[in-house]
C-alpha positions in Angstrom: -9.0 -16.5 -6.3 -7.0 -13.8 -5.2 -8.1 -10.2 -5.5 -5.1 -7.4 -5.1 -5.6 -3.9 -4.6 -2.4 -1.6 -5.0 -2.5 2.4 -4.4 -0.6 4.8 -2.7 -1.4 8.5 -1.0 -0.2 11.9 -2.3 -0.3 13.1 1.1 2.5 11.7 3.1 1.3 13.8 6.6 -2.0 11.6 6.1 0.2 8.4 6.0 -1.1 7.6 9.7 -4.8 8.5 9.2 -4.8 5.8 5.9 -3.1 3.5 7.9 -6.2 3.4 10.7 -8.6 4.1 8.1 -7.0 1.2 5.9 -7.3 -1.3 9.5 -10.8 -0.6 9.5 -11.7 -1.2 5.7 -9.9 -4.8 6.0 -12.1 -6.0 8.9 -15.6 -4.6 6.7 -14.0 -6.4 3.9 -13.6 -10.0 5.3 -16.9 -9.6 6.4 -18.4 -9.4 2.9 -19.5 -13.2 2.0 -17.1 -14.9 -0.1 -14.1 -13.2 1.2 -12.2 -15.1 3.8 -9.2 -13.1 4.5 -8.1 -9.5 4.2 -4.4 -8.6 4.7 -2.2 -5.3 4.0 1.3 -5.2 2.8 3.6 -2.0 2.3 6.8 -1.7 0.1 9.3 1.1 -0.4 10.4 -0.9 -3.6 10.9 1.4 -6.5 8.4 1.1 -8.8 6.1 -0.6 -6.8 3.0 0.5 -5.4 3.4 1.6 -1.7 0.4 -0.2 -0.4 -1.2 -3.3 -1.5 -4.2 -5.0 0.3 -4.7 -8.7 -0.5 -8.1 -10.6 -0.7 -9.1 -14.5 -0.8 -12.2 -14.1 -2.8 -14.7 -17.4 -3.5 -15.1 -15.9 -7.4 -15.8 -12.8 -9.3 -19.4 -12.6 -8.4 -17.9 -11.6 -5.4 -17.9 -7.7 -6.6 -22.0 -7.8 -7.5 -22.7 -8.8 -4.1 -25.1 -5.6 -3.1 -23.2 -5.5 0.8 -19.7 -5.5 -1.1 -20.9 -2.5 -3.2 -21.6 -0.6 -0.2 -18.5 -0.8 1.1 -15.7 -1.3 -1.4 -13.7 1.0 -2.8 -11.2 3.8 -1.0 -14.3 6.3 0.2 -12.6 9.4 1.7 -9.5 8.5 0.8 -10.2 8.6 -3.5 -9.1 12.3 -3.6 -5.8 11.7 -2.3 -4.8 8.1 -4.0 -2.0 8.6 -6.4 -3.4 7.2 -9.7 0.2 6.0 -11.0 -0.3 3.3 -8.3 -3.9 2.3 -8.1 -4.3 -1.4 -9.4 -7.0 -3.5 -9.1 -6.5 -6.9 -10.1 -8.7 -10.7 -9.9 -5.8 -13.3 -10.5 -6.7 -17.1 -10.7 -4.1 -19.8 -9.8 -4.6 -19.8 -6.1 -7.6 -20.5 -3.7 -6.9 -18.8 -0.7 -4.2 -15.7 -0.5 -1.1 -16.8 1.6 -1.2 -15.7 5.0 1.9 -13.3 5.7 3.1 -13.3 9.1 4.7 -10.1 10.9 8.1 -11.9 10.6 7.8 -12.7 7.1 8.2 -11.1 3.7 5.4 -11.3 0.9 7.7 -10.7 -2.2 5.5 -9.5 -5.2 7.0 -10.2 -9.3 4.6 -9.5 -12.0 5.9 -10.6 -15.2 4.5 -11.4 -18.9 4.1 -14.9 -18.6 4.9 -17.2 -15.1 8.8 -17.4 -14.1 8.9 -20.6 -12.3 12.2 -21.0 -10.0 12.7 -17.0 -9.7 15.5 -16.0 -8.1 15.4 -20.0 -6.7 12.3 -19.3 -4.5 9.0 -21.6 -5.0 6.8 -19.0 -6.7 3.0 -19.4 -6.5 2.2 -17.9 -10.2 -1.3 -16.3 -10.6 -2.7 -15.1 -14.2 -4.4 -12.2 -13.8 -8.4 -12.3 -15.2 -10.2 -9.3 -14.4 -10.6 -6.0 -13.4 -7.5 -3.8 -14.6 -5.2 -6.3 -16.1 -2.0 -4.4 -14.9 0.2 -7.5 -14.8 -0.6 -10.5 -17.1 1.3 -12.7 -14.6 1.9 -12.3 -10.7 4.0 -14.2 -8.5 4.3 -14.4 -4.9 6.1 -16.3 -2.8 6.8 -15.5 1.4 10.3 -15.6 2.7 11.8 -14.9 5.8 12.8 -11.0 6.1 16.6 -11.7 5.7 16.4 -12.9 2.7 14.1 -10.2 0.8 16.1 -6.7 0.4 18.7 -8.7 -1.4 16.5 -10.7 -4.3 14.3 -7.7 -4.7 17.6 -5.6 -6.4 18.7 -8.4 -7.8 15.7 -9.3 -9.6 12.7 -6.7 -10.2 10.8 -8.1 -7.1 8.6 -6.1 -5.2 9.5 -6.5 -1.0 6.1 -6.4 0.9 5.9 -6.0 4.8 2.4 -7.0 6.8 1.2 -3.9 8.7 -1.9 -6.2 9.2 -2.7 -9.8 10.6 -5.1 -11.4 8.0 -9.0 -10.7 8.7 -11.0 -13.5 8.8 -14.7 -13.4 8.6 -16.0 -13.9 12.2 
């Protein structure tokens, strides 16, 4: 399963801060058992949220583990997340979250039901089964960076840059 969390600040002089803060929160996260990778993604695609973090979760008892209580959630940061972009999502469809290197694009298209062949890209389509339940549908697919600025006009797709290798549990 793949467990997304979207937000965005309302502080853009803090930007930096988040950004180490954010580093931090992804390696405490992959150590949490039952999550095996943590990555971070930004976009400056309208519409989008500015920052998404991306989880490989085991399942959804993942989030009544007592150590993940402790540490989930934005801490510090809650005062100054815009609430137009905080998301929360589980999504089935996928075992493990793709693993985005820095020279790649992860390009982010939530729909009502699963678009398969978007934009002529192999999509990896996840339904979305807990938690918020922003998107019914989610697709994601990783493309070289050339390729990404032009399909996200062209078709509502969200364009997501690493700022983050994947955490992995050690």
């Amino acid at each position: 399963m793949i467990f997304m969390s979207q937000s965005g600040i309302i502080d853009p002089k803090r930007e930096s801060d988040w950004d180490r803060w954010y580093g931090e929160h992804l390696a405490i996260m992959a150590s949490v058992p039952g999550i095996s990778s943590a990555q971070r993604f930004k976009t400056a695609t309208p519409g989008y949220p500015p920052s998404l973090a991306m989880y490989s979760v085991t399942s959804p008892g993942v989030f009544q583990d007592p150590y993940y209580q402790s540490v989930r959630g934005m801490g510090e940061w809650l005062p100054l997340i815009d609430r137009r972009y905080y998301h929360r999502n589980l999504f089935a469809g996928a075992e493990r979250a793709p693993e985005v290197a820095a020279d790649r694009i992860l390009l982010v298209a939530d729909r009502q039901t699963a678009e398969p062949g978007l934009a002529g890209l192999d999509w990896t389509w996840l339904e979305c089964v807990a938690i918020d339940r922003s998107t019914p549908y989610r697709g994601l697919a990783v493309v070289a960076s050339a390729r990404a600025d032009a399909l996200a006009a062209a078709d509502a797709i969200g364009v997501y840059r690493p700022t983050t290798v994947s955490h992995k549990p050690l």
